[in-house]
C-alpha positions, -999 to +999 in steps of 0.1 A: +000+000+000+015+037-010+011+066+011-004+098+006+027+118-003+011+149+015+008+125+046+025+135+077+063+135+080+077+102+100+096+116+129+133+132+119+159+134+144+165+172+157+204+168+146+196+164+110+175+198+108+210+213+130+225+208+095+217+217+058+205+191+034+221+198-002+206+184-031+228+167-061+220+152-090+219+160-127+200+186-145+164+177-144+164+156-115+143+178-096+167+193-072+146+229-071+113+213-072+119+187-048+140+214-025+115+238-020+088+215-014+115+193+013+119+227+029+085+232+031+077+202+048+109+201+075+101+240+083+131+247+070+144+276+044+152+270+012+179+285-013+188+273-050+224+275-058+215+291-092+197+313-084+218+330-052+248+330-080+227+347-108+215+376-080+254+376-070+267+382-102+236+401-118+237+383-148+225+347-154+240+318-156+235+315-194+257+349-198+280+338-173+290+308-193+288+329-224+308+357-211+334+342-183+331+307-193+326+273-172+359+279-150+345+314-139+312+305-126+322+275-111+343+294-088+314+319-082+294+285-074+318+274-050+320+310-033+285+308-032+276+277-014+302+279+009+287+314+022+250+295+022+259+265+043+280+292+067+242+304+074+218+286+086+205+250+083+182+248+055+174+227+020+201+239-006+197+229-040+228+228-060+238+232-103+242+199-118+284+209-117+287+220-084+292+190-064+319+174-088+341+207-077+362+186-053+367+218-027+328+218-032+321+186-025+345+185+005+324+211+019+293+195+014+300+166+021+316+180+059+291+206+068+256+195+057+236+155+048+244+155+009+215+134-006+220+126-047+183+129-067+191+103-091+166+097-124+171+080-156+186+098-189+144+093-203+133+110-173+158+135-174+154+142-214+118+145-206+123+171-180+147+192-195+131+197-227+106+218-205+131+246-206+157+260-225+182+281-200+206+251-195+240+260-213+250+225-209+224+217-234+228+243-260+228+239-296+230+197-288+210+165-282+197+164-247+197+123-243+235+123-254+248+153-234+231+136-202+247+102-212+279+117-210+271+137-178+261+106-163+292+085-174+314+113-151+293+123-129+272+095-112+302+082-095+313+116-080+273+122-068+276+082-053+298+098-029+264+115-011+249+105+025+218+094+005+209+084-029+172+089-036+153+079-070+132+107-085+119+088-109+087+101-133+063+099-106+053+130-090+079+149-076+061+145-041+067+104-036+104+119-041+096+147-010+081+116+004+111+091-001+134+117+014+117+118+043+119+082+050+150+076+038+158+107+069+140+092+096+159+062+090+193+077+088+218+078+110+252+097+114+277+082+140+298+120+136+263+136+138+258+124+176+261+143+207 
């Protein structure tokens, strides 16, 4: 029997909400979606990586690539993020890049519970065709770009706490899979 994904949330230990939660994963695996609505539900704040770097910079990410290249906002990203988790706890979504900058996945990985959204390229293809601000994807196929992606980076995002599916059901059972997947979780560093 499935649960309501609006159901109540199972009990989460304080310590993990002492901490942020970053979301990983490839484009289109519904690290915004899925953060905001996390947030929501652990009454905690939320903050996509994106778009703190595009009001940092004043420009988007598109013109950042364009203008600075993939080097330059990488660094802004890794600036970024490290201010964010500083701050206080909250549900941190994160560019498809950012956590295969080794300095920024040391960080994440130290100072917050690093869970990896993980979806199949179909899913993915399906999902990113809704837009078209992704640089990564510009001027080329979609389904082969996330291939390759997938090839490099899925070993680098195995390295988070957590590895949830977010598979083409609503993004909710995702928000709801999380949440189990927390109340289960345990971190013997994370103990007082």
């Amino acid at each position: 029997m499935s649960r309501n994904p609006k159901s109540p949330s199972p009990a989460i230990a304080a310590s993990i909400r002492d901490r942020s939660i970053v979301l990983v994963g490839l484009m289109g695996s519904g690290k915004s979606t899925v953060g905001r609505r996390l947030a929501q539900r652990l009454g905690m704040r939320f903050a996509d990586a994106d778009d703190e770097i595009e009001r940092a910079a004043g420009m988007t990410i598109s013109d950042i690539f364009a203008r600075f290249g993939e080097a330059h906002f990488r660094d802004g990203e890794r600036r970024v993020i490290a201010r964010l988790l500083g701050g206080k706890p909250m549900v941190l979504a994160t560019g498809g890049g950012a956590f295969i900058n080794e300095e920024t996945r040391d960080l994440i990985l130290r100072d917050s519970l690093c869970i990896w959204l993980d979806a199949d390229i179909p899913t993915l293809v399906e999902r990113v065709g809704r837009r078209s601000h992704r640089p990564l994807l510009k001027d080329r196929d979609p389904g082969t770009v996330l291939r390759e992606l997938a090839a490099v980076r899925n070993p680098i995002y195995a390295e988070a706490h957590l590895r949830i599916s977010s598979a083409s059901t609503p993004h909710d059972h995702t928000v709801r899979a999380i949440l189990e997947a927390l109340s289960k979780w345990e971190d013997p560093q994370w103990k007082s």
